[in-house]
BAFI-3210 file (N, C-alpha, C; in Angstrom, 3 decimals, decimal comma, padded with zeros to 6 digits):
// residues 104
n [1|2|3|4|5|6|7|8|9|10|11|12|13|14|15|16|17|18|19|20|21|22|23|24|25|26|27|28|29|30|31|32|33|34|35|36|37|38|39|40|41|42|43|44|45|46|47|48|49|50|51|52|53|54|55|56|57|58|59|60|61|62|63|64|65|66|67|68|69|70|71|72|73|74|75|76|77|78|79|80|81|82|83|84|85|86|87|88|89|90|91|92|93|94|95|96|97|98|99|100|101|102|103|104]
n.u [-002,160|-004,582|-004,869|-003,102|-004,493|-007,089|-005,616|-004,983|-007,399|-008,695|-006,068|-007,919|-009,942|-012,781|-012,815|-014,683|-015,395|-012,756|-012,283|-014,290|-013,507|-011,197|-012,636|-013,329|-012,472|-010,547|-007,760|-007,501|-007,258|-005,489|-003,473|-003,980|-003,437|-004,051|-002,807|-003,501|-005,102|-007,443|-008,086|-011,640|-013,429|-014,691|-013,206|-011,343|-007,980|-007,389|-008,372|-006,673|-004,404|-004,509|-004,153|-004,474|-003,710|-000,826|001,212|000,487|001,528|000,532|-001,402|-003,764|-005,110|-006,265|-008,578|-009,239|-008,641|-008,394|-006,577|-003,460|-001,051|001,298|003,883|004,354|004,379|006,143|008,476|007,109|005,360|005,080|003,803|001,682|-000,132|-001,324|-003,315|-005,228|-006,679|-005,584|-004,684|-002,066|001,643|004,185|006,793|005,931|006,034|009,037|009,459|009,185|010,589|010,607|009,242|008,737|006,874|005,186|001,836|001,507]
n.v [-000,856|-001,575|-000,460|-002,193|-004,693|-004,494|-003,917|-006,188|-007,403|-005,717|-006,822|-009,449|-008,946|-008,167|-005,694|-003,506|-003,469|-003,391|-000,397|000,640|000,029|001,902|004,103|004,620|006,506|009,238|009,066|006,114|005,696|007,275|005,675|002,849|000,826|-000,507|-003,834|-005,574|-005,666|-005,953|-004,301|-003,338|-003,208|-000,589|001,177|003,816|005,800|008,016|006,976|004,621|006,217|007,301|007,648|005,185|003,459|003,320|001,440|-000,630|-004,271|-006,514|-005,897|-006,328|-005,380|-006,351|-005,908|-003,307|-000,834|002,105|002,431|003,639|004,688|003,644|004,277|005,351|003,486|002,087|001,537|-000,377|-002,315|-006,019|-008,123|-008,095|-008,083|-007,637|-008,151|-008,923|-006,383|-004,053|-000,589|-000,445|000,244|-000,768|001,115|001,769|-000,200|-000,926|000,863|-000,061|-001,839|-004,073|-005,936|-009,362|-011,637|-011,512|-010,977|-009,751]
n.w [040,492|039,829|037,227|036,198|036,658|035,123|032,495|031,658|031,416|029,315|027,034|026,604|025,211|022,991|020,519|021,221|023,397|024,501|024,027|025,387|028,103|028,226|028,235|030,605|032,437|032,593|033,289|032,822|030,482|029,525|030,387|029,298|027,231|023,726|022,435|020,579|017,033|015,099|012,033|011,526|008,527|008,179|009,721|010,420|009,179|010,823|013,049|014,304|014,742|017,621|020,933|022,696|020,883|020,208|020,766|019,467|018,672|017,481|014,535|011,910|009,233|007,255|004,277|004,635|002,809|004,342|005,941|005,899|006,829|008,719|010,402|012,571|014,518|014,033|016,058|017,573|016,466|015,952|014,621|011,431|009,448|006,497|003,973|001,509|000,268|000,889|002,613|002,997|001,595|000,541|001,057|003,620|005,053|005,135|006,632|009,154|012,254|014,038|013,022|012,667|011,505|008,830|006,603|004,272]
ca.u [-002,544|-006,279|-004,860|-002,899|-005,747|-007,867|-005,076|-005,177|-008,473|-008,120|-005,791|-008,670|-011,395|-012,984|-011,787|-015,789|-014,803|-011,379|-012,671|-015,283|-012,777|-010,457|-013,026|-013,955|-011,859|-009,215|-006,600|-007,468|-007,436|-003,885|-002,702|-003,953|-002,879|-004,731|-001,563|-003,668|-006,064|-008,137|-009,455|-012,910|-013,237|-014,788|-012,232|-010,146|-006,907|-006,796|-008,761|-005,352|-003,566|-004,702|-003,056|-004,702|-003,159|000,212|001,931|000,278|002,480|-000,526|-001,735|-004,558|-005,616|-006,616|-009,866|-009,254|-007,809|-008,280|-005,721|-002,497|000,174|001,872|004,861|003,942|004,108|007,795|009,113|006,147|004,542|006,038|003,036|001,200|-001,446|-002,192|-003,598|-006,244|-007,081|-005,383|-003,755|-000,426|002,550|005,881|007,512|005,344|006,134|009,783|009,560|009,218|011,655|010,591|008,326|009,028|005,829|004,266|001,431|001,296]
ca.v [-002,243|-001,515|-000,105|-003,828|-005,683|-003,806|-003,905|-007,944|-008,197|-005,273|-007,665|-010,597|-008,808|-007,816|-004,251|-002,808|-003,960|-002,707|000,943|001,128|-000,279|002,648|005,013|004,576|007,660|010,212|008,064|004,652|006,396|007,852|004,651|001,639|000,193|-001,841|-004,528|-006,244|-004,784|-006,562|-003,120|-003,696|-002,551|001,127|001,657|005,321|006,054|009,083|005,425|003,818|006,985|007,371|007,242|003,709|002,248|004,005|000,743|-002,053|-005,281|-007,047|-005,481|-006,983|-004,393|-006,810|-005,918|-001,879|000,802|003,383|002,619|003,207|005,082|003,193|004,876|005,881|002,168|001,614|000,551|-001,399|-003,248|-007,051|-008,604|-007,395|-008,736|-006,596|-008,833|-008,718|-004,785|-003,470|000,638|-000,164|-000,015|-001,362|001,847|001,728|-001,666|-001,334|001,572|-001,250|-001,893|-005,089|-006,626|-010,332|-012,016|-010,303|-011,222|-009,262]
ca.w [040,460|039,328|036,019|035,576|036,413|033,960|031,181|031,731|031,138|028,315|026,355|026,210|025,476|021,779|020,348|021,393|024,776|024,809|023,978|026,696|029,693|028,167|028,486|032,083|033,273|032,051|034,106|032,271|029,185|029,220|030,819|029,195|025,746|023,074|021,940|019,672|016,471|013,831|012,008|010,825|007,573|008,002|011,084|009,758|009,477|012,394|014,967|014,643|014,973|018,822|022,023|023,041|019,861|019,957|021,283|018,924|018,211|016,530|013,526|011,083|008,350|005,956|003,538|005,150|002,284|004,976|006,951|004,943|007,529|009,894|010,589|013,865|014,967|013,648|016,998|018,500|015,807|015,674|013,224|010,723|008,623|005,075|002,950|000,256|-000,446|001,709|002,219|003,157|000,423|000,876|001,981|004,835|005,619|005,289|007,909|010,544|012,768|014,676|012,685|012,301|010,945|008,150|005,777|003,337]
c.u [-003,872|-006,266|-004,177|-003,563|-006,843|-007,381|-004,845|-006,739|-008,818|-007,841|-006,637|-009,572|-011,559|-012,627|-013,467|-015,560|-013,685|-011,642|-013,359|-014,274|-012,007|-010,891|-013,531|-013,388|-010,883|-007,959|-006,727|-006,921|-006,457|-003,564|-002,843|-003,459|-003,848|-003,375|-002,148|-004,930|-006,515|-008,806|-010,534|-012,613|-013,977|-014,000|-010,851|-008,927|-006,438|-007,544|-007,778|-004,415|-004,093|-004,258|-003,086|-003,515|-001,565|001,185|001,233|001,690|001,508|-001,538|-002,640|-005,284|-005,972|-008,192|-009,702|-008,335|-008,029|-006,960|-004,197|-000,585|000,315|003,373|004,929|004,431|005,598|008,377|008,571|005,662|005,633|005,194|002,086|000,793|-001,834|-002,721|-003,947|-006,873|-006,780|-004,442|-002,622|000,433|003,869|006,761|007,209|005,850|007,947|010,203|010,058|010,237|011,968|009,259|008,921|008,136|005,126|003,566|001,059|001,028]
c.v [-002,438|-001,588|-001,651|-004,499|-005,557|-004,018|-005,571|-007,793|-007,390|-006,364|-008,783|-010,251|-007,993|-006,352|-003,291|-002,816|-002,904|-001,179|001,028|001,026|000,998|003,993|005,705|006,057|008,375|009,029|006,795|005,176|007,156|006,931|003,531|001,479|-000,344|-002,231|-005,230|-005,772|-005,795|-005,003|-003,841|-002,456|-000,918|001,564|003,242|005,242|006,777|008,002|005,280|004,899|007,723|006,444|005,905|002,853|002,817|002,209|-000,723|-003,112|-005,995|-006,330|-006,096|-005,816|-005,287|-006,286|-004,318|-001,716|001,693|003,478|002,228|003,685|004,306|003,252|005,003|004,691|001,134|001,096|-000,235|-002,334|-004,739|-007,739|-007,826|-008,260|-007,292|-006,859|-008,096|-007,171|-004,287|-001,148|000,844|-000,676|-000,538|-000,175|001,916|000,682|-001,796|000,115|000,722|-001,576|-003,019|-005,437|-008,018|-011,484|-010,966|-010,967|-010,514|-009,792]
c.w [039,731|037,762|035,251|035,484|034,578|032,499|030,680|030,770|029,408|026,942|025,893|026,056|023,770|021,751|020,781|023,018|025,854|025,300|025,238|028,254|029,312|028,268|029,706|032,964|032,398|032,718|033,400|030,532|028,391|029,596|030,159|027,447|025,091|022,265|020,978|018,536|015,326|012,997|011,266|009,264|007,644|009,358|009,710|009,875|010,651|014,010|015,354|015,199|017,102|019,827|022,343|022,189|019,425|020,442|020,415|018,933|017,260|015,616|012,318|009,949|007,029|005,558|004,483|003,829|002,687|005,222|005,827|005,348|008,839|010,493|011,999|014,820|014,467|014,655|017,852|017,925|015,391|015,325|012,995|009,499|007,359|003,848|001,419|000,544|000,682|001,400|002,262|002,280|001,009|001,647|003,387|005,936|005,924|006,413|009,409|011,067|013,504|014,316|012,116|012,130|010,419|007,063|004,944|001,833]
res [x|x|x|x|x|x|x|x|x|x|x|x|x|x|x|x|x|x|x|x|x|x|x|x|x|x|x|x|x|x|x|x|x|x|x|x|x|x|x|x|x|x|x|x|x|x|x|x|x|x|x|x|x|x|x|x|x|x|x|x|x|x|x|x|x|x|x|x|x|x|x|x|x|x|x|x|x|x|x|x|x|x|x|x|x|x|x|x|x|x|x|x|x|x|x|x|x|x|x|x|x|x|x|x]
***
């Protein structure tokens, strides 16, 4: 129940935020999710690739050419934002499996 509460408040809370509530314990930290991501532009490719962010649906990589694999995220991600200079190519994109808003 602690870990739902937590993943509530999780969901509404900035991605500096997010990290710290996910760091509070080994147990929060295998359990909780981040469902929603804006990367900042020096955010890496191996950030996104961690357990927290294994379950995105909301995706924003615009103004990032780090971040250019999202494969990983083929059956969770349902939007996705890759605007203006972004790393992700079309094969990437047509990986997706339930993505139904996409700006690319």
């Amino acid at each position: 129940m602690i870990v739902d509460l937590l993943q509530v408040i999780v969901d509404y809370s900035k991605l500096n935020d997010q990290i710290v509530c996910t760091q509070i314990d080994k147990y929060l930290y295998d359990n909780m999710n981040i469902y929603s991501l804006k990367c900042p532009s020096k955010m890496e490719q191996n950030t996104i690739k961690q357990q927290k962010f294994c379950k995105l649906k909301i995706l924003d990589c615009s103004k990032n050419r780090k971040i250019g694999n999202i494969h990983h995220l083929a059956n969770t991600l349902e939007d996705l934002s890759c605007g203006y200079n972004c790393g992700i190519n079309q094969k990437e994109i047509s990986r997706l499996k339930n993505v139904k808003i996409s700006k690319c």
